[in-house]
VEXVOMI-545372 format. One record per residue: residue in one letter; x, y, z of N, C-alpha, C in turn. Coordinates in Angstrom, 1 decimal. Layout:
<rs>
resn_n.x_n.y_n.z_ca.x_ca.y_ca.z_c.x_c.y_c.z
A_X_Y_Z_X_Y_Z_X_Y_Z
...
</rs>
This chain:
<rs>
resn_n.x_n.y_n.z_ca.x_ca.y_ca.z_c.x_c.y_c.z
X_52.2_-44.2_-38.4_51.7_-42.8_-38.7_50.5_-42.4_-37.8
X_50.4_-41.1_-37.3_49.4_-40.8_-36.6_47.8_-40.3_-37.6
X_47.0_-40.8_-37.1_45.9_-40.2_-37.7_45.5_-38.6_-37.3
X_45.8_-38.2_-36.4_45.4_-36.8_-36.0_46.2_-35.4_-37.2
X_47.2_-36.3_-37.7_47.9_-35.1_-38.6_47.2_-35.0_-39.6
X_46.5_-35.0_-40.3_45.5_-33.9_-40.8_44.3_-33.3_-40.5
X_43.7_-33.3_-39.4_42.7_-33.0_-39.1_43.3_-31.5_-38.5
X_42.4_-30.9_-38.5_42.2_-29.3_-37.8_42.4_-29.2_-36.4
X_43.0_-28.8_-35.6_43.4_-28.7_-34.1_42.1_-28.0_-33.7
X_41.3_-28.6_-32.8_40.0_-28.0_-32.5_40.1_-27.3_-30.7
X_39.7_-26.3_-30.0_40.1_-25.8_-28.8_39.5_-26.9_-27.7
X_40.2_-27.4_-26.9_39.6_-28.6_-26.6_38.4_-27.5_-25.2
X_37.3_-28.3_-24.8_36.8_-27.9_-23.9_36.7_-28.0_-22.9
X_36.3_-27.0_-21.6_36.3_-27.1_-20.2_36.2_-29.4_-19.8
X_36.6_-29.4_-18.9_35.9_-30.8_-18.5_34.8_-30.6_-18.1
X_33.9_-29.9_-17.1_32.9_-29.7_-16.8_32.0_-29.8_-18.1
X_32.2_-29.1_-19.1_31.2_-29.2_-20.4_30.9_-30.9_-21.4
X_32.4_-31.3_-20.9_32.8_-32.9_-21.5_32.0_-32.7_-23.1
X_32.5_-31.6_-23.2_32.5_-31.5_-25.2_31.0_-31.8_-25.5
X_30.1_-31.4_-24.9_28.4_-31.3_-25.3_28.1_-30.0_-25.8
X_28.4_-28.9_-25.3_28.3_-27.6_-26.0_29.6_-26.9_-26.4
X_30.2_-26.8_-27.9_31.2_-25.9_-28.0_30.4_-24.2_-28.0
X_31.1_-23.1_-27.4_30.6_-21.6_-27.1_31.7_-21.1_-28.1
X_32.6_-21.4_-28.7_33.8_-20.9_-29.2_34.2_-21.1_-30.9
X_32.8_-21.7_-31.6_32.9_-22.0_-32.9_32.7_-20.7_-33.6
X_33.2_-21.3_-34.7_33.1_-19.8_-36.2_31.7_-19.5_-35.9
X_31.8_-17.6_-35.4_30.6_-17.3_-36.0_29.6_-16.8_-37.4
X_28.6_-17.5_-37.5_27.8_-17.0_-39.1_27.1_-16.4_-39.0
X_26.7_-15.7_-40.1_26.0_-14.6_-40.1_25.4_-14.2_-39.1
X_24.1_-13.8_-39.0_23.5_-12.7_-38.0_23.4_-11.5_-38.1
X_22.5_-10.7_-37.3_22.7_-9.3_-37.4_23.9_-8.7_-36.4
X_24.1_-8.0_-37.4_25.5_-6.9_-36.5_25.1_-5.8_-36.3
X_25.1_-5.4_-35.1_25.1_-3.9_-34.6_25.6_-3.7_-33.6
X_26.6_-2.7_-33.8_28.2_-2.1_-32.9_27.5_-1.9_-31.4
X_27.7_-2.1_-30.0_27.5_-2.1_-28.9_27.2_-0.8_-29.0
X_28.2_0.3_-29.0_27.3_1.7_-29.1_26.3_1.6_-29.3
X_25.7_1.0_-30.5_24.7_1.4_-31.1_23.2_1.4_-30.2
X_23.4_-0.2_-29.4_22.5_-0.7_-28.1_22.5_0.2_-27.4
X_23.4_0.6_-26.8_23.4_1.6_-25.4_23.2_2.8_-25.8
X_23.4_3.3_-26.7_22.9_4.5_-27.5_20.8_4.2_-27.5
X_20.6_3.2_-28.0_19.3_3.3_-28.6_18.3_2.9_-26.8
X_19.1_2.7_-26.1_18.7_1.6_-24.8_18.4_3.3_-24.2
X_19.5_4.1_-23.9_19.7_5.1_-23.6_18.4_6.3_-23.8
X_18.5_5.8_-24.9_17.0_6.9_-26.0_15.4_6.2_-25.6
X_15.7_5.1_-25.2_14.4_4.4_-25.2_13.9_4.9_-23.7
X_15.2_4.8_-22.8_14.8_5.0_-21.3_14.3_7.1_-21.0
X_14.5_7.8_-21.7_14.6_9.3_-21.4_12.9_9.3_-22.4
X_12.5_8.5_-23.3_11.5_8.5_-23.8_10.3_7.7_-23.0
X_10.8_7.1_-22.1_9.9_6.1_-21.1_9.7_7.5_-20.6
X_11.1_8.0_-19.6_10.6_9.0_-18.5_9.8_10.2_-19.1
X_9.9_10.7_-20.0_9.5_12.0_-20.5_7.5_11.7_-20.5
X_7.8_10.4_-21.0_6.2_10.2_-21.0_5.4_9.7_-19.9
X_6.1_9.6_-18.9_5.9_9.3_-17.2_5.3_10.6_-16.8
X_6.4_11.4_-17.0_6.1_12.7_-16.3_5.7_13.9_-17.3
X_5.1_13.4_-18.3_4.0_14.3_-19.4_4.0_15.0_-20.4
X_5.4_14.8_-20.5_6.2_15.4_-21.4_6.1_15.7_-22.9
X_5.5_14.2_-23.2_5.4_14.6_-24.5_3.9_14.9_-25.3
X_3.1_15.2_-24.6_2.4_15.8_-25.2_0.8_15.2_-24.5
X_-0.3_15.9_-25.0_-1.7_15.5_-24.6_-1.8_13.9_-24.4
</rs>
């Protein structure tokens, strides 16, 4: 009998890495926020940098 038949088929990894860091496990929790949402707020942050460069927003 083989011992490997029950165990979970795991993605084997690069050779270079020689199985020290897996990058490809279940991810858990965290915060989630949709990529739009970055480039949207990244977007807002940079036109609020310039505005206040060049005087824009006030005294």
């Amino acid at each position: 009998m083989s011992r490997r038949k029950g165990r979970k088929r795991r993605p084997s990894a690069p050779m270079s890495a020689a199985g020290l860091i897996t990058y490809f496990e279940e991810e858990v929790g965290g915060l989630k926020i949709r990529p739009e949402a970055v480039i949207a707020f990244a977007v807002a942050l940079m036109i609020t940098v310039l505005m206040a460069h060049l005087g824009l927003l006030g005294p």
